[in-house]
VOVO-646962 format. One line per field, with one value per residue (C-alpha): residue in one letter; x, y, z. Coordinates in pm, whole numbers, plus 32768, in hexadecimal, padded with zeros to 4 digits. Layout:
# VOVO-646962
aa [A/...] $
east [X/...] $
north [Y/...] $
up [Z/...] $
END
This chain:
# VOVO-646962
aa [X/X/X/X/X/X/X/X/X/X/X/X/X/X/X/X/X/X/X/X/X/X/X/X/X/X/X/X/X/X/X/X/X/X/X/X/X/X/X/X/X/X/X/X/X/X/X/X/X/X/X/X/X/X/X/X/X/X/X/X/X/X/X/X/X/X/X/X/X/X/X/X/X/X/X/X/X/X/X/X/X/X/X/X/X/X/X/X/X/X/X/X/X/X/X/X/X/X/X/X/X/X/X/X/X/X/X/X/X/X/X/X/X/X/X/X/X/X/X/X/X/X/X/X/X/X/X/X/X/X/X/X/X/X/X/X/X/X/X/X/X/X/X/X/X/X/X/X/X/X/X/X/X/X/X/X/X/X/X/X/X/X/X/X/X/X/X/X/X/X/X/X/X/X/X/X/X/X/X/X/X/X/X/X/X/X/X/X/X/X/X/X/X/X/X/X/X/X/X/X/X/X/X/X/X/X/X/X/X/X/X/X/X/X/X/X/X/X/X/X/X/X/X/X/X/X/X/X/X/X/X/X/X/X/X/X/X/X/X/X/X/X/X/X/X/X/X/X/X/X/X/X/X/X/X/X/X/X/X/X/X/X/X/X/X/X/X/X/X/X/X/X/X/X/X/X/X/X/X/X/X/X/X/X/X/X/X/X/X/X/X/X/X/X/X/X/X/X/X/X/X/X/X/X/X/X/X/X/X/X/X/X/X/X/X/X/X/X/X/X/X/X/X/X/X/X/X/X/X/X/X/X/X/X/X/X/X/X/X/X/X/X/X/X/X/X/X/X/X/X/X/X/X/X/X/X/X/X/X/X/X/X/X/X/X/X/X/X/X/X/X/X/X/X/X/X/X/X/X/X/X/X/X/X/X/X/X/X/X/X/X/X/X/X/X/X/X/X/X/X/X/X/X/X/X/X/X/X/X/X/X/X/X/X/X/X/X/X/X/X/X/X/X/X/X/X/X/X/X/X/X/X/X/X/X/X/X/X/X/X/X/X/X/X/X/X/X/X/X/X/X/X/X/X/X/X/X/X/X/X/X/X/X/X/X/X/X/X/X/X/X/X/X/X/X/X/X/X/X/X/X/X/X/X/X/X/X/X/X/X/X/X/X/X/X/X/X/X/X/X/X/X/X/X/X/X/X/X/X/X/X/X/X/X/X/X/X/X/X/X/X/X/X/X/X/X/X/X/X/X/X/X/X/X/X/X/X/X/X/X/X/X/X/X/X/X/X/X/X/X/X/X/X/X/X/X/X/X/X/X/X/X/X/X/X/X/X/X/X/X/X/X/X/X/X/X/X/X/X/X/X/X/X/X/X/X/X/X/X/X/X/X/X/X/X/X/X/X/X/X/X] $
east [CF9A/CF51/CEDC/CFC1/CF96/CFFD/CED2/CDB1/CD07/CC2C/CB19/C9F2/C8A5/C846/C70A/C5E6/C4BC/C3F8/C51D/C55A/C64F/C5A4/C563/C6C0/C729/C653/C6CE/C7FE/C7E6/C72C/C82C/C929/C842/C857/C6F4/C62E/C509/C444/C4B8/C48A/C38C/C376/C44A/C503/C5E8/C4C1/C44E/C33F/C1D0/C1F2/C307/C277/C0E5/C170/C26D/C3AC/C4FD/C4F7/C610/C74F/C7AD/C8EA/C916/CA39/CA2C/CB30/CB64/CC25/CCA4/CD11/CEA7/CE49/CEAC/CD6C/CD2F/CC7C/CB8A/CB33/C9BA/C967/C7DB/C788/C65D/C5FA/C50E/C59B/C524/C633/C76C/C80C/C7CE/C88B/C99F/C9DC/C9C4/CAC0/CBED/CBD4/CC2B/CD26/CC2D/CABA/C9D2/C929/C7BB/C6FB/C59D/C5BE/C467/C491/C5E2/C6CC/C5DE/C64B/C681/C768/C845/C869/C8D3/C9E6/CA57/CA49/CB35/CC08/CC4C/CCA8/CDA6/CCC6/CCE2/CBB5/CB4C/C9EF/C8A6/C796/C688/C52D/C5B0/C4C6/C39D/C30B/C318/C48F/C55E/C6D6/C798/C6CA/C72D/C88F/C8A3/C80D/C935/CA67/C9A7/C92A/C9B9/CB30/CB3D/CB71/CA43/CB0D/CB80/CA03/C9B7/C87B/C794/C648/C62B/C4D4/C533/C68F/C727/C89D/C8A2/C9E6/CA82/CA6A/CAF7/CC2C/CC2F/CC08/CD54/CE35/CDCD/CD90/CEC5/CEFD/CF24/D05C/D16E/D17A/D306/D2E5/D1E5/D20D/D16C/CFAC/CEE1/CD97/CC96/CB35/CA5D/C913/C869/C749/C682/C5F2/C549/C607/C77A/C7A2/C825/C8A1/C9AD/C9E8/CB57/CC4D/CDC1/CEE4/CFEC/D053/CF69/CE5B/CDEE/CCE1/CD61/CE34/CE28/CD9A/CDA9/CCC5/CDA6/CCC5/CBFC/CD0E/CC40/CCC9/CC17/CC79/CC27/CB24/CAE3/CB6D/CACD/CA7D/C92B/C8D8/C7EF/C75B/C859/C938/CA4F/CBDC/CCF4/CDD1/CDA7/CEE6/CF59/CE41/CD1E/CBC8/CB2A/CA66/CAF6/CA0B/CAB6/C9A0/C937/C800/C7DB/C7C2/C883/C9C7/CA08/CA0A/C9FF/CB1E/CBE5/CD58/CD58/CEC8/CF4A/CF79/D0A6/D166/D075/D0C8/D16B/D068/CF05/CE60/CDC9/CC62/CB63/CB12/C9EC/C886/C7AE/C625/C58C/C40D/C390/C237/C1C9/C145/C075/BFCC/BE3E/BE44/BF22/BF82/C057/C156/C24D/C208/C22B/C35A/C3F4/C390/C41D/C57D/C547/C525/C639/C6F6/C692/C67B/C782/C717/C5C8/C5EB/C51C/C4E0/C3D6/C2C7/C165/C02B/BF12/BE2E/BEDB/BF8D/C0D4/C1A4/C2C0/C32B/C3BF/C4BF/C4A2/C536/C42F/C298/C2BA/C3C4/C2CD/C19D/C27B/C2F7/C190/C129/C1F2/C1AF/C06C/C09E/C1CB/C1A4/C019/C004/BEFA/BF8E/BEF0/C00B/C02C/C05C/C1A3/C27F/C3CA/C4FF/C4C3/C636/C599/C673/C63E/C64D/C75F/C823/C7B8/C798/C6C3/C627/C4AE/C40A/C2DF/C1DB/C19A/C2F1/C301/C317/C253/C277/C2EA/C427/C492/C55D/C56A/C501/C5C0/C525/C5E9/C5E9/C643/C6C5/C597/C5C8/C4BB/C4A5/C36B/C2B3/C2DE/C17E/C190/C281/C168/C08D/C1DF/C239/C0F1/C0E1/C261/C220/C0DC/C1A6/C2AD/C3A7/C4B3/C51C/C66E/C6D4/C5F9/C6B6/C636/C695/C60F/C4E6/C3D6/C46D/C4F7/C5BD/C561/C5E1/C546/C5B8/C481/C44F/C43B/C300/C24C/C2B9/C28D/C0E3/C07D/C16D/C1CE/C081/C012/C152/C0DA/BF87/BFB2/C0C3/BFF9/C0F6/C214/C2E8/C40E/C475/C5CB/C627/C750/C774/C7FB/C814/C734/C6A4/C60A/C458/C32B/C27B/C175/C0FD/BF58/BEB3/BD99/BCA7/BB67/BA65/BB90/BCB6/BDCC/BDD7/BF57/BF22/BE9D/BF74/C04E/C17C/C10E/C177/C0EA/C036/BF82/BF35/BDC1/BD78/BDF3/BD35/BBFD/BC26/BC84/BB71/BA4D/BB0C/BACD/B95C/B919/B9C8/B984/B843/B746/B723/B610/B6C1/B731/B8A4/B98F/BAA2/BBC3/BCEB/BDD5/BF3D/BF85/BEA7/BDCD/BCB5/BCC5/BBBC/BA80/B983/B863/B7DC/B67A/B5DF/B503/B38C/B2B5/B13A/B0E2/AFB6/AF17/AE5D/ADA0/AC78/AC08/ABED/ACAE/ADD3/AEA3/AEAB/AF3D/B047/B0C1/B112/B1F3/B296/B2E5/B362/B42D/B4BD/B509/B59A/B6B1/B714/B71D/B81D/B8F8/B951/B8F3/BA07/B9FB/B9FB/BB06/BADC/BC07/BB9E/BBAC/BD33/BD51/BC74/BD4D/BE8A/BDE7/BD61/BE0A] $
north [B584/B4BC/B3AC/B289/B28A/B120/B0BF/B18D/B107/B1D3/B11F/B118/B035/B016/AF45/AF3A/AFCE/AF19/AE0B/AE52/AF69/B02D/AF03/AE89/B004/AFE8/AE76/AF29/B04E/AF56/AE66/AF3A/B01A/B152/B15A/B0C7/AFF6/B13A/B1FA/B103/B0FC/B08A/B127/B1FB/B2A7/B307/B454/B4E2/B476/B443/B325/B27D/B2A8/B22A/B142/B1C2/B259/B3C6/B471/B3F5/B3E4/B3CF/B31E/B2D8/B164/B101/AF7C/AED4/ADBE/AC85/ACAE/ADC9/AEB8/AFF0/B078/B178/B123/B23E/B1D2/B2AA/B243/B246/B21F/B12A/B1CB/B214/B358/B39B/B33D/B457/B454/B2D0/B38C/B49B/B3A1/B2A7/B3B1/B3CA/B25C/B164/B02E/AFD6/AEB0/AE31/ADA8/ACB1/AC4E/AABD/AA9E/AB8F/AB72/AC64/ADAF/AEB1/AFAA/AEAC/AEAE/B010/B071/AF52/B003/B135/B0A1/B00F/B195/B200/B0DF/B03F/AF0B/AE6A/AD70/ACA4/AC39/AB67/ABE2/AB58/AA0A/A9AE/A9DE/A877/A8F7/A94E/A8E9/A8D4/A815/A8AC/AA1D/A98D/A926/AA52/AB1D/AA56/AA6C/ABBD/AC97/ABA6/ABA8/AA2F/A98E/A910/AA6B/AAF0/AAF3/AA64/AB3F/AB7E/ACD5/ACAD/ABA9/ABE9/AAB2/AAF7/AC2F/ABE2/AB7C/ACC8/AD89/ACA2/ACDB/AE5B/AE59/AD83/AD96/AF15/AFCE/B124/B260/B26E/B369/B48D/B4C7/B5DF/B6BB/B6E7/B81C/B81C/B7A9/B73D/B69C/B72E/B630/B6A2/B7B8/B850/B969/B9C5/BB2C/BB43/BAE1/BB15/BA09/B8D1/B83C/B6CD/B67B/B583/B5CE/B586/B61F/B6C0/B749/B83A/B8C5/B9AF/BB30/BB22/BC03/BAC2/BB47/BABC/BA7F/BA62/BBAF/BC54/BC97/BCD0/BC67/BBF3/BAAF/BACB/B95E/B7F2/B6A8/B551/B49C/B382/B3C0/B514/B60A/B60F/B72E/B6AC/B766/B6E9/B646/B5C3/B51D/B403/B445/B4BF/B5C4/B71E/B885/B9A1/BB0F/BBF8/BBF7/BC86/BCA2/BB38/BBCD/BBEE/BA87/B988/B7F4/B75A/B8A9/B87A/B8FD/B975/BA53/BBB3/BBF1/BAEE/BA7D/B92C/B951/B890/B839/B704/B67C/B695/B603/B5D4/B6ED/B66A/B6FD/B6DE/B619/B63E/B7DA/B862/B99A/B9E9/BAF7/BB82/BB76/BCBB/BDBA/BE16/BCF2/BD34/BDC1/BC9C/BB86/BC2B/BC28/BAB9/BA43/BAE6/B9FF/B8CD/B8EF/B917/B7C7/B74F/B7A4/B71C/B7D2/B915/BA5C/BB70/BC91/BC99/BD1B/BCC8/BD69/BC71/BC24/BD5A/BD58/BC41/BB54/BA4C/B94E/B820/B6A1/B550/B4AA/B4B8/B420/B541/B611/B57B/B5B0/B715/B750/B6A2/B741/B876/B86C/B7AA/B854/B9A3/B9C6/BA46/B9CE/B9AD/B973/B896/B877/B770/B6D6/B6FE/B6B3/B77D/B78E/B7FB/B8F8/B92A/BA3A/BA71/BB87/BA90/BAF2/B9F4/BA33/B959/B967/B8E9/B9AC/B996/BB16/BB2E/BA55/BB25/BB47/B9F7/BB0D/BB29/B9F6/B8DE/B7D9/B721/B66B/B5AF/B51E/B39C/B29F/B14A/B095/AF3E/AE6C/AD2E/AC80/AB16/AA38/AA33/ABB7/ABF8/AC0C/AD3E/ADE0/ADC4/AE57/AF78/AFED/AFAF/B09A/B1BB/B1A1/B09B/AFCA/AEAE/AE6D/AD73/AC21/AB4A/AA24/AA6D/A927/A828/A921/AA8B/AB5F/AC9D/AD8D/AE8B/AFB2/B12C/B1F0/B349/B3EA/B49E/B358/B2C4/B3EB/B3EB/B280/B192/B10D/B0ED/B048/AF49/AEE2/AEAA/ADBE/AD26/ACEB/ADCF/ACE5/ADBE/AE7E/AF96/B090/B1AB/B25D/B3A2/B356/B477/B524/B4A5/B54F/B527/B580/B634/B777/B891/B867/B997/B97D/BAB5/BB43/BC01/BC30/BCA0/BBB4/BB53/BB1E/BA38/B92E/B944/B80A/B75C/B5FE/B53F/B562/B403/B454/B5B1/B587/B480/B544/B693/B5F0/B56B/B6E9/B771/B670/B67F/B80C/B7F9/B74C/B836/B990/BA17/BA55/BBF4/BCCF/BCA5/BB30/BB2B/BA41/B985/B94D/B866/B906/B8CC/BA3F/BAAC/B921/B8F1/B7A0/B741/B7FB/B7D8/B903/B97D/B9E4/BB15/BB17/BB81/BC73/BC56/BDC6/BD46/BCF7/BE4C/BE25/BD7C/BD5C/BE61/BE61/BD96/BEB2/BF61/BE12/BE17/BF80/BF03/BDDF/BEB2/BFE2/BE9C/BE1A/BF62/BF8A/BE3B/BE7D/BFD7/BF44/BE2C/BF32/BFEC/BEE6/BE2F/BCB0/BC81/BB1A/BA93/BA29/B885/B8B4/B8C7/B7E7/B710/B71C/B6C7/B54B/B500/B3A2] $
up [E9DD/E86C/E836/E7BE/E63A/E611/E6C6/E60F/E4D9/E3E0/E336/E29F/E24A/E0F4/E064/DFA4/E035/E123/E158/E2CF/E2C9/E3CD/E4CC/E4B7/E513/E62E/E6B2/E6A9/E795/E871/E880/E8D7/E9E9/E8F6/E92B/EA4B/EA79/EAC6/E9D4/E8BB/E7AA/E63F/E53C/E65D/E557/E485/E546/E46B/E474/E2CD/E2D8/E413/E346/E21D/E2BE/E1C4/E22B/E197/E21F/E296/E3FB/E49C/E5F5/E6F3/E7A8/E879/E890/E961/E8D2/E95B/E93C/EA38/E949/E913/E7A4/E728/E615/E551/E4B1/E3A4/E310/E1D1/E0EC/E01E/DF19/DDA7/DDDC/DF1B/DEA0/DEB0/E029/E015/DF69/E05C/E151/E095/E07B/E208/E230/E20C/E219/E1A5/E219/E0DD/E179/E0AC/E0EF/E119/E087/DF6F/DF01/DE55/DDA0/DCB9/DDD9/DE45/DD47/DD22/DE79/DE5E/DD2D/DDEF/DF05/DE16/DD90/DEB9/DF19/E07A/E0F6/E0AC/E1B3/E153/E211/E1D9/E2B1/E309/E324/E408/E337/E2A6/E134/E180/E05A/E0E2/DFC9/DEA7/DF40/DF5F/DDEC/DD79/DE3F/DD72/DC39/DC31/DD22/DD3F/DEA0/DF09/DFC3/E0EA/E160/E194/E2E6/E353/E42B/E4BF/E51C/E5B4/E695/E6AB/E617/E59E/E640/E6BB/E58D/E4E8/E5EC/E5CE/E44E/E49E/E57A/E4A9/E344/E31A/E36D/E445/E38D/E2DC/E327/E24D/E253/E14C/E238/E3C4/E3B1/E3DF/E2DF/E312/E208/E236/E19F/E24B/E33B/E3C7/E438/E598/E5DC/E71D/E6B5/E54F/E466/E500/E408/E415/E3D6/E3A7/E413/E325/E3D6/E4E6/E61C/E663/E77F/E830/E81C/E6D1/E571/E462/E2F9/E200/E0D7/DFC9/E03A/E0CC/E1FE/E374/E4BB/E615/E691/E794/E7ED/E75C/E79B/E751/E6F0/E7F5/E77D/E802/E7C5/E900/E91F/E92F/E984/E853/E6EA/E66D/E520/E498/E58E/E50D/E5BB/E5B1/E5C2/E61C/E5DC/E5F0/E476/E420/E2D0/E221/E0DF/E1A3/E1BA/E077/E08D/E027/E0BF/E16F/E2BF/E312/E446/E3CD/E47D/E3E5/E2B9/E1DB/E094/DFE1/E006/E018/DEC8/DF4E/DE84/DD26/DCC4/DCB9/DB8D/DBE7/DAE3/DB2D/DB46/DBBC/DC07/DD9E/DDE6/DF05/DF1E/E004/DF42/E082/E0F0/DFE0/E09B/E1CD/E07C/E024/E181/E198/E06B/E098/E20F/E12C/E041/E160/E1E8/E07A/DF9A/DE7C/DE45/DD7E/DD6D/DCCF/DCC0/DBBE/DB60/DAB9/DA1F/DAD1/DC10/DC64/DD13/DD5C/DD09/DC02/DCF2/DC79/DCDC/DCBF/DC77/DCD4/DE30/DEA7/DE1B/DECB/E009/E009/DFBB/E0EF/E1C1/E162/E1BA/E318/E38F/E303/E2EC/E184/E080/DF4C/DDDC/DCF8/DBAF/DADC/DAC8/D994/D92D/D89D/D723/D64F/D528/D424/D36E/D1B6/D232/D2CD/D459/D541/D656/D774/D7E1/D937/D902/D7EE/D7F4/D77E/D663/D519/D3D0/D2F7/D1E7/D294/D2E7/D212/D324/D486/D571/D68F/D7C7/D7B4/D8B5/D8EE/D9B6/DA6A/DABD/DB79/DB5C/DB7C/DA56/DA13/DA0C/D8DD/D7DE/D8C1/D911/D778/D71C/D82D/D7D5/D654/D686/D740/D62A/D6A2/D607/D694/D6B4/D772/D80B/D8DA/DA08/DB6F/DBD2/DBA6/DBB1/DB6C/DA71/DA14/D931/D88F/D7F1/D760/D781/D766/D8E2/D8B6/D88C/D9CD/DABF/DAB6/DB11/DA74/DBBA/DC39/DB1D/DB2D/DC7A/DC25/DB06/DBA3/DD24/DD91/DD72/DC84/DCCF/DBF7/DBED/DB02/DA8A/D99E/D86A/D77F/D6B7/D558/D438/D463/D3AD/D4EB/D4A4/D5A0/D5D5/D65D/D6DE/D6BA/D797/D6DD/D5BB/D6EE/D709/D87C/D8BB/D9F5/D943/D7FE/D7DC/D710/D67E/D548/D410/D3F2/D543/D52F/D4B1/D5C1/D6CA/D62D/D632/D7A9/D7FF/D77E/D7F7/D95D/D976/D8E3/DA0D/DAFF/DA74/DAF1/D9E7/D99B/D8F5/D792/D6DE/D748/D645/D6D4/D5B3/D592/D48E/D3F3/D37B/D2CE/D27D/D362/D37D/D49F/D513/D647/D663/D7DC/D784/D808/D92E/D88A/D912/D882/D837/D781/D8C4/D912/D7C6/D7FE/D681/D597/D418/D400/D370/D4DF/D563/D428/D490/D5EB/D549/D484/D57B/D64E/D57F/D4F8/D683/D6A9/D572/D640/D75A/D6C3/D606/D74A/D83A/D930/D99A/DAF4/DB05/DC47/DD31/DD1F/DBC5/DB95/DCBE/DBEC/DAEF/DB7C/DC21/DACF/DA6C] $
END
């Protein structure tokens, strides 16, 4: 039998990071006995050992709690987690188009950040009810009416509707699920479609069942045993199980119209599914499919390659696992002269890249060697071609080309007042305008920068928190590409251009960065027989230099006296053997050096 749709909300929690999101998630399963006393432990919803270790939300995760409210009527409350790093929003807005509501949590003692505003924006797109929260009100440096002000005057959401909550101690607990059941409304009826259609906004893989797709029903029913078409593939299966999330998966005889659930229909390979797909019944399929989502470009790139040669196939395998899980990382195959065999992976920004590379080492067992990240460059060439360029091997002969284009974006910070002149001086030195300055309250500020991407994707945000005690906030969105003076710098062993540690970099910085390059590697490479050079070059300009010397051998030493001209043939058949030796010679590069190379600041 269905469940009554009139009594299920879908909705999600958006925030800043670190404002609570997580512990209010977990108040509310135990609350409402989703979870018991035994079961329970910190960040419940966060499942792998990297979010719990590092204490963010990195997937989202979709839960079923029943509450019982106190008109005696029970309703299903769909939770679907999100993040709340920049760096995850696409995960928000899968999450988002699965929903008809959104608690908006504000840390009392922080107030409203830049991540903040952007999710709001985000629920705003897709038409939720937005319901606010000031959280951590129990904290003495909580700042209740500031936080309120800072909601009418920045976000427009009036003060007096926030709710005020503890989610630690459970203060006001109650209060939001009495906003959950009368402000956001059921799923609407679809009078156009009866017929299935299912949204898959996430999904998984396990060895022993296949892909597990997480769904959210539209319309009509679906049910263990029937033929589900993938619309957007135009791929057949049959439903082998259907469940819920309460939150281990638990198996249910029926989804109907508006619930959120799982599907499992025996599919083994991770290609034959796509997020943002319309699951219909292939009997009697829908006429249309469901928008989906709006396409995510990566915007950071690095190259991943195996340290054994022989776990290619095993990196390969693991990666196609993890877009599965993560739809908005990209890969393709690619090789190197230095590194051999591997892929040229895509990001949205350095943290998602940190992560994949975590777990891809943890959950897969695979030592990898990165490369440094780099952005999409727009070439234009003087025959009118336009071509785009992740990869510095890539980029073409200055000869040919009659202009740059770099990817810019629109950066918000909010900082302390007595931070605005650091925060000036570190975005003026990574090529920042500002645009915009405007007071939040007594003692912060909002700024607003266009930067070029590629010199915010290295440190910039550590570097933000550092001068700022780590009380900025910062956000970022793509906004187009514009023309830059940016040049390719090779960098070349013993007079070979070593393509893993070639890199993009504008003009103005290139010699700096050169010279770093080279005096990082003197220090790595191993000293050989023969004096190696290490060169920084811009075509064909050397423009910085560092010399390995040769290790000496003293072949003088058997002479014990005698004329000074037999001790002058021995340098000279030496170093006649030391130029030969350099002409067909090969440098040895060590592994830590391009590891080096990649955690230079």
């Amino acid at each position: 039998m269905g469940v009554n749709k009139q009594n299920i909300r879908n909705f999600s929690i958006i925030a800043h990071i670190d404002h609570g999101k997580s512990t209010l998630a977990d108040r509310l399963l135990l609350y409402t006995k989703t979870i018991s006393e035994r079961e329970f432990r910190d960040q419940v919803l966060d499942d792998m050992d990297l979010e719990r270790e590092r204490g963010i939300t990195i997937k989202a995760r979709a839960v079923r709690i029943n509450y019982n409210a106190p008109d005696g009527e029970t309703y299903i409350l769909n939770l679907i987690d999100t993040p709340g790093h920049v760096d995850f929003s696409y995960e928000v807005s899968r999450s988002l188009a699965a929903c008809e509501g959104a608690l908006l949590l504000i840390d009392a003692s922080q107030g409203v950040e830049a991540q903040t505003v952007a999710n709001v924006h985000l629920a705003l797109e897709n038409d939720l009810e937005i319901i606010p929260i000031i959280n951590k009100i129990d904290l003495p440096v909580a700042r209740v009416s500031d936080v309120k002000r800072q909601l009418e005057d920045i976000i427009g959401i009036s003060g007096d509707e926030a709710i005020l909550v503890s989610a630690k101690t459970g203060q006001g607990i109650e209060e939001v699920f009495d906003a959950l059941v009368h402000l956001v409304p059921p799923p609407s009826d679809d009078t156009d479609e009866t017929r299935l259609r299912a949204l898959i906004f996430d999904s998984s893989y396990d060895k022993y069942r296949g892909v597990i797709v997480y769904i959210r029903l539209f319309s009509g029913t679906l049910r263990k045993g029937m033929q589900i078409r993938m619309m957007k593939r135009d791929t057949v299966f049959e439903v082998m199980e259907v469940g819920v999330f309460k939150p281990k998966s638990t198996p249910v005889g029926l989804l109907t119209d508006g619930e959120v659930g799982y599907v499992i229909a025996n599919i083994k390979d991770p290609r034959d599914i796509a997020i943002g797909d319309t699951i219909t019944d292939d009997k009697m399929p829908a006429k249309k499919a469901l928008p989906g989502f709006q396409t995510v470009n990566p915007m950071v790139f690095s190259g991943m390659y195996p340290v054994d040669t022989n776990d290619y196939e095993l990196l390969k395998d693991a990666l196609e696992k993890l877009q599965l899980n993560d739809s908005s990382f990209h890969y393709e195959p690619e090789s190197s002269i230095a590194l051999g065999f591997g892929f040229r992976c895509g990001f949205l920004g350095l943290l998602h890249m940190e992560i994949i590379q975590e777990r891809l080492v943890r959950e897969y067992d695979i030592d990898l060697v990165a490369t440094s990240p780099s952005v999409i460059y727009r070439v234009t060439f003087t025959n009118g071609d336009v071509k785009d360029i992740d990869n510095p091997v890539h980029f073409p002969n200055t000869t040919v080309i009659s202009s740059i284009e770099e990817p810019y974006i629109h950066v918000t910070i909010i900082c302390p007042n007595d931070s605005i002149g650091s925060v000036m001086a570190l975005a003026r030195d990574r090529r920042g305008e500002c645009s915009n300055t405007e007071t939040i309250d007594n003692g912060r500020v909002m700024l607003t920068f266009d930067m070029p991407l590629a010199e915010v994707i290295i440190d910039f945000y550590d570097k933000l928190k550092s001068i700022t005690r780590g009380y900025a906030s910062m956000d970022y969105e793509f906004i187009g590409y514009r023309q830059s003076d940016v040049v390719k710098v090779d960098i070349l062993v013993n007079a070979e251009i070593v393509d893993a540690f070639s890199f993009i970099v504008h003009k103005d910085k290139a010699y700096a960065r050169g010279r770093q390059v080279a005096e990082k590697l003197k220090e790595v490479i191993p000293r050989h027989l023969f004096q190696i050079p290490i060169q920084a070059a811009i075509g064909n300009n050397i423009i910085a230099r560092e010399t390995i010397t040769a290790m000496k051998k003293n072949v003088t030493a058997k002479c014990y006296g005698g004329d000074i001209t037999r001790k002058r043939k021995l340098w000279e058949k030496q170093k006649e053997g030391k130029k030969r030796m350099k002409a067909i010679g090969k440098v040895q590069i060590p592994q830590k050096a391009f590891i080096s190379i990649l955690k230079m600041d």
